[in-house]
C-alpha positions in Angstrom: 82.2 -15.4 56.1 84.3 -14.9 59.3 82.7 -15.9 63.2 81.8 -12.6 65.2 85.3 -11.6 66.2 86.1 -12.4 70.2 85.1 -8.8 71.1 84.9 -5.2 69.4 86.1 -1.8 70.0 85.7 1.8 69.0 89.0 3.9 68.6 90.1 7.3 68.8 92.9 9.1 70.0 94.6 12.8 70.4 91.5 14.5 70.2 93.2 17.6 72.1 90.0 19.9 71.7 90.4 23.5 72.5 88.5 26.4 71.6 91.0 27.8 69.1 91.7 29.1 65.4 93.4 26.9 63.3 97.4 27.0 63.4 100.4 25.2 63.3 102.4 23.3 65.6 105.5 25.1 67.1 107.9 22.9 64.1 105.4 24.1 61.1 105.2 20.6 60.3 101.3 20.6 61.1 98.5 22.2 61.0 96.0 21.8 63.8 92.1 22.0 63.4 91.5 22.4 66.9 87.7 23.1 66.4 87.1 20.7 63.9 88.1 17.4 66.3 84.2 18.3 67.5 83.6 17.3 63.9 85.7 13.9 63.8 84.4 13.1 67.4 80.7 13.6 66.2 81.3 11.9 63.2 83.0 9.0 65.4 80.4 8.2 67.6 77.8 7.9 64.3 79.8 5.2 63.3 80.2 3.6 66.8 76.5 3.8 67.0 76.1 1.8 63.7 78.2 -1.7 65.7 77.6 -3.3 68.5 80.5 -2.3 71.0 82.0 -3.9 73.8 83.7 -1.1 74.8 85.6 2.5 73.4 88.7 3.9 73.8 90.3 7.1 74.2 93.6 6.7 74.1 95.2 9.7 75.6 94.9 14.0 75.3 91.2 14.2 75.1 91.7 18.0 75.1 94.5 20.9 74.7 97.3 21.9 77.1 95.8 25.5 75.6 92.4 24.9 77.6 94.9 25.0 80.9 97.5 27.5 79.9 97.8 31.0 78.1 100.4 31.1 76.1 100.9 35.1 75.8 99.9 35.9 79.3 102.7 32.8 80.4 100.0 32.0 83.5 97.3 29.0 83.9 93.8 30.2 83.2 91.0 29.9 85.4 90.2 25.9 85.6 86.5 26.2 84.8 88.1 26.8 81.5 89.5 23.7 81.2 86.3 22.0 82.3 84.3 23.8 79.4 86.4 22.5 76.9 86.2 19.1 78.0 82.8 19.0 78.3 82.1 20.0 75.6 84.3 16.9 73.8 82.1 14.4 76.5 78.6 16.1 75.4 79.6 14.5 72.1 80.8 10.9 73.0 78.3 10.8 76.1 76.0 10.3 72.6 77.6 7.0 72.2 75.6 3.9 73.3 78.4 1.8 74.4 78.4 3.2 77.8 82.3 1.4 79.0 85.0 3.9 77.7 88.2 4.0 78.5 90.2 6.8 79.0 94.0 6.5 78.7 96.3 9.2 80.2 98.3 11.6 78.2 100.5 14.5 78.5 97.5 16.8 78.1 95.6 15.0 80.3 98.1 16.0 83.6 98.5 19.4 82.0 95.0 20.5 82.5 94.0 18.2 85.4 95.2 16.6 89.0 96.0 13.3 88.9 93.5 13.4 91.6 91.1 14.2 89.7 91.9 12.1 87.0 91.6 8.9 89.1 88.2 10.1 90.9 86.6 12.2 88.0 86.2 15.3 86.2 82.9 16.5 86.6 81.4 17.4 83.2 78.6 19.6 82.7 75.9 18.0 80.1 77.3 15.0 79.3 76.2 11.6 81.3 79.4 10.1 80.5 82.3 10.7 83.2 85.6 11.8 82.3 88.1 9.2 84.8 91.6 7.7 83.6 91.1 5.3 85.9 89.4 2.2 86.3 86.8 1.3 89.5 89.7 0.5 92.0 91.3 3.4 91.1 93.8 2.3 89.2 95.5 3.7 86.8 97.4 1.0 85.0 95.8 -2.4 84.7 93.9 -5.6 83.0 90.9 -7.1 82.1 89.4 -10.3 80.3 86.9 -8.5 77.4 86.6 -12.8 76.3 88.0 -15.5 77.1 91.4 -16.3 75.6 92.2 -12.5 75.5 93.8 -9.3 77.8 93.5 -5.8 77.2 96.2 -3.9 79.6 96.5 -0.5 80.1 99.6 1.5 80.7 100.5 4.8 82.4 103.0 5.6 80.6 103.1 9.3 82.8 104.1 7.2 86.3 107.0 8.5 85.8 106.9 12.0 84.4 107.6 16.0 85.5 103.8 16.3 85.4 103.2 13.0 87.3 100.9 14.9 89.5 99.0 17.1 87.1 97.8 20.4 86.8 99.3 23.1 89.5 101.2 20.6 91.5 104.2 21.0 90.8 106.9 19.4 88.5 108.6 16.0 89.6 111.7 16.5 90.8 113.1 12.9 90.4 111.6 13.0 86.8 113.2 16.9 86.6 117.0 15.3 87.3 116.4 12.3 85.2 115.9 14.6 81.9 118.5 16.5 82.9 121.0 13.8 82.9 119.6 12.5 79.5 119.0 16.0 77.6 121.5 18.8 78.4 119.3 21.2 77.1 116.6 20.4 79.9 119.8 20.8 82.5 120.2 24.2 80.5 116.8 25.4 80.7 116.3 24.4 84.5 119.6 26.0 85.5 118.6 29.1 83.9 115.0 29.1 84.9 115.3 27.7 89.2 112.1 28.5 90.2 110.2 26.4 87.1 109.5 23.3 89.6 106.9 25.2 91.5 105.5 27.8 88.4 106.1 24.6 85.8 106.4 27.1 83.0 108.3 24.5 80.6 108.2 26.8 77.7 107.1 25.4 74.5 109.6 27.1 72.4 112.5 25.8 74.3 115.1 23.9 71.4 114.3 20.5 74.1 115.4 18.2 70.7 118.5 20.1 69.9 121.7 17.8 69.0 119.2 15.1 70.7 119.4 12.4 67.0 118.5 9.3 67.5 116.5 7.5 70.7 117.8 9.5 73.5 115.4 12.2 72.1 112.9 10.6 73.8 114.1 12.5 77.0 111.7 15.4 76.6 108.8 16.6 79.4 105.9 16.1 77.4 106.9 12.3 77.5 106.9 9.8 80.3 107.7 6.1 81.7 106.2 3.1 83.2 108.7 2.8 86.0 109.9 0.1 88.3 107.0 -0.8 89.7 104.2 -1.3 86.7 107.2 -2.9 84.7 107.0 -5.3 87.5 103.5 -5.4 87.5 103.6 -5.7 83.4 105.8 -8.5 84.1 103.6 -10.5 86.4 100.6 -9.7 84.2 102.2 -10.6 80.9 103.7 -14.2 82.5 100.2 -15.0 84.0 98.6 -14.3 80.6 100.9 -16.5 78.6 100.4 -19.2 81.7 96.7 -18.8 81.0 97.2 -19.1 77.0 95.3 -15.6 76.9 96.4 -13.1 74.0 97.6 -10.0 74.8 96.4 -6.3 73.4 98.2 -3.4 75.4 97.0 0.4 75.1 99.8 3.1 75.8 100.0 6.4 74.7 103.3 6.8 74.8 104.9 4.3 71.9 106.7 1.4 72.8 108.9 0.5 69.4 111.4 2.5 68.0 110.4 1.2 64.7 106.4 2.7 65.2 107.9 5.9 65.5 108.2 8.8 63.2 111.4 8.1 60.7 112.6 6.2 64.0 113.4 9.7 65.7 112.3 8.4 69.3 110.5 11.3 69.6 107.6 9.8 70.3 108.3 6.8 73.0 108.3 6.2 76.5 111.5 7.3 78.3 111.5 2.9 79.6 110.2 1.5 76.3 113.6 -0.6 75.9 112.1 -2.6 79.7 108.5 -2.5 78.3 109.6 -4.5 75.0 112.3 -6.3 76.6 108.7 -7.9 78.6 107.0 -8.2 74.9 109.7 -10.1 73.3 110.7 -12.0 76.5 110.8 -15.9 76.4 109.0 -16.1 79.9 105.6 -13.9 78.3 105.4 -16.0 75.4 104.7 -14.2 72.4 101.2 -13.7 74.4 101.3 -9.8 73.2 99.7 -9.7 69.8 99.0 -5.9 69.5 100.3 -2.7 70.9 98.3 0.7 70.1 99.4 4.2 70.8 98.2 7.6 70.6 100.7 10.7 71.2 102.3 10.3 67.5 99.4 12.7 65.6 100.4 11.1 62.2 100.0 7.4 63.2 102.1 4.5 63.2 102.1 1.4 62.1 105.3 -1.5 62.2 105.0 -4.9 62.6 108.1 -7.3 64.1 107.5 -10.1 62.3 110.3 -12.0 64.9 108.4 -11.6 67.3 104.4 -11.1 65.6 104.0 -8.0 67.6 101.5 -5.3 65.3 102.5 -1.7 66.6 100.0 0.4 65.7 98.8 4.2 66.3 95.7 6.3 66.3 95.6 9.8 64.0 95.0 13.0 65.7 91.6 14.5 64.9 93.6 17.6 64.9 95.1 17.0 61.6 91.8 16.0 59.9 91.2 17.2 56.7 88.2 17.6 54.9 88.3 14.7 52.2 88.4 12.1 54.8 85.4 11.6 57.5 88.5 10.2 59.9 90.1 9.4 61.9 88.4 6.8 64.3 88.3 3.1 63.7 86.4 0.0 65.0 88.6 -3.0 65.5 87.3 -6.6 65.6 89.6 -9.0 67.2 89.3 -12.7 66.5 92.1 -15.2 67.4 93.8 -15.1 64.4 94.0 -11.9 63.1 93.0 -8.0 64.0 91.1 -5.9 62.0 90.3 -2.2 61.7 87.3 -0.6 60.1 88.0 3.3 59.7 88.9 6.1 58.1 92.1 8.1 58.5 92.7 11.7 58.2 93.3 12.1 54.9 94.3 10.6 51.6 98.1 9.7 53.0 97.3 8.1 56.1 99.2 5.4 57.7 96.7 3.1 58.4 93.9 4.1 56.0 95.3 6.0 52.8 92.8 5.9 49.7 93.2 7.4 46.2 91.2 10.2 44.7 89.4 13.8 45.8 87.6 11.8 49.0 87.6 8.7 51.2 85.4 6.3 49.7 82.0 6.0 51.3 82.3 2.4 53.0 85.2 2.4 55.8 88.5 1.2 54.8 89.7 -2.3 55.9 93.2 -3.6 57.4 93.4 -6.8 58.4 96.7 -7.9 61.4 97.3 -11.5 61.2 98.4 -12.7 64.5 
């Protein structure tokens, strides 16, 4: 029988609630449940309720850039839309009796609110939980001790990003010239559409990944980077916690290995991740950095570098739920030899939780990281 694990966690990710029909993404490669992440959120906090948490995670687009933007009408809606939708994902988890949850920051996140607002709050209507991606100093990258012998840090992989400053801001211009000189068809679309920094009506239908193959196609807007100064930070963190003989677990959205992503398309990772893993794999961290999970890639990932014992691992959207699988949501245990999630994914083929047969089997699914 193993010890209790050093600390546990509840996982989700990608959520991305709105009130909307089912339909596809803009490729046809998905289809999106929006309504029915309610159901997988609900169905989440259940089994949260049933262990004893230390803490939960979001990790990144609790809700829809749809809640912020109408599509048809090519305008932002009125924000107490946005707030609606989001409360009424928080009514759900505010349910959950681990009352620490952290809240990564996504793409959607700075679509539908301030950064501002993001650090400080969003005020929620009916729920007791508040929505912040920030910790108590106001921070939005950063590290703490859940045990001794372990670090959990959090990234902002959006430091560096055209929607840096969220909602009705206005796009970053220094993020604006850096995709342009990595994506010609960004240069293209900017050239063509001048006044797009102010209005940030980035259409969704733009061809952003055309003759972009292989890693550079991480140069999209709905992506990100760290930056110089929280790779510095990263650095200083990482070094002290391989000084201190702690182990490392980092949360990102954005993905930081180009083997984690999809087919290895890039698609999915932050526009720095070659600094970021140069710090994971570096001689002066150690090897401290056990596990890395991501949101952002709806399908999931898993890759492990076995040079190196990193596990990169990634969260299914709720979005892409189906209805043979309760999933997908996990709890992860993590002892000092070896990670374990306890879940269910989103259906039959998941990454990290596939099953055989008509429906997921009735006790959650077990995968076990040695470290």
């Amino acid at each position: 029988m193993d010890s209790a694990p050093r600390f546990r966690f509840g996982l989700l990710a990608d959520i991305q609630y709105c009130d909307g029909d089912d339909r596809k993404n803009i490729t046809g490669t998905q289809m999106r449940r929006y309504r029915n992440s309610l159901n997988v959120a609900e169905r989440a906090v259940e089994y949260f309720n049933a262990n004893a948490l230390d803490f939960a995670v979001h990790n990144g687009d609790i809700t829809d850039h749809q809640c912020a933007f109408d599509f048809a009408a090519d305008d932002f809606k009125p924000i107490e839309s946005g707030r609606e939708n989001l409360a009424s994902v928080m009514r759900i988890l505010s349910k959950s009796t681990c009352e620490k949850w952290i809240f990564t920051i996504g793409n959607h996140e700075l679509y539908n609110f301030t950064r501002n607002e993001l650090r400080d709050g969003v005020d929620t209507p009916g729920s007791s939980l508040s929505f912040r991606c920030a910790n108590d100093a106001g921070e939005f990258y950063y590290s703490f001790a859940p045990s001794p012998g372990w670090r959990v840090v959090v990234l902002d992989p959006y430091a560096v990003s055209i929607y840096r400053k969220g909602r009705q801001q206005g796009l970053c211009e220094e993020a604006i010239e850096l995709l342009r000189k990595h994506n010609p068809n960004v240069d293209v679309f900017v050239r063509e559409n001048p006044e797009v920094i102010e209005t940030e009506r980035m259409s969704g239908t733009f061809p952003y990944f055309k003759d972009m193959d292989g890693l550079v196609g991480r140069y999209v807007p709905f992506n990100g980077g760290l930056g110089p100064e929280q790779l510095a930070w990263a650095r200083d963190t990482l070094s002290a916690a391989n000084a201190a003989g702690e182990k490392v677990l980092i949360l990102s959205h954005l993905l930081i290995h180009p083997d984690s992503t999809a087919k290895r398309s890039g698609k999915t990772l932050m526009w720095d991740y070659d600094e970021m893993l140069a710090l994971v794999e570096s001689p002066q961290t150690g090897g401290c950095v056990k596990c890395v999970i991501s949101g952002h890639q709806h399908e999931g990932a898993m890759f492990t570098c076995d040079k190196y014992g990193v596990h990169y691992l990634g969260m299914e959207s709720p979005m892409l739920a189906s209805d043979e699988s309760p999933g997908p949501f996990a709890v992860v245990d993590v002892f000092d030899d070896k990670i374990v999630f306890k879940g269910y994914g989103r259906d039959r083929s998941s990454i990290l939780f596939p099953f055989a047969g008509d429906a997921a089997p009735s006790d959650p699914i077990v995968r076990e990281f040695a470290l």
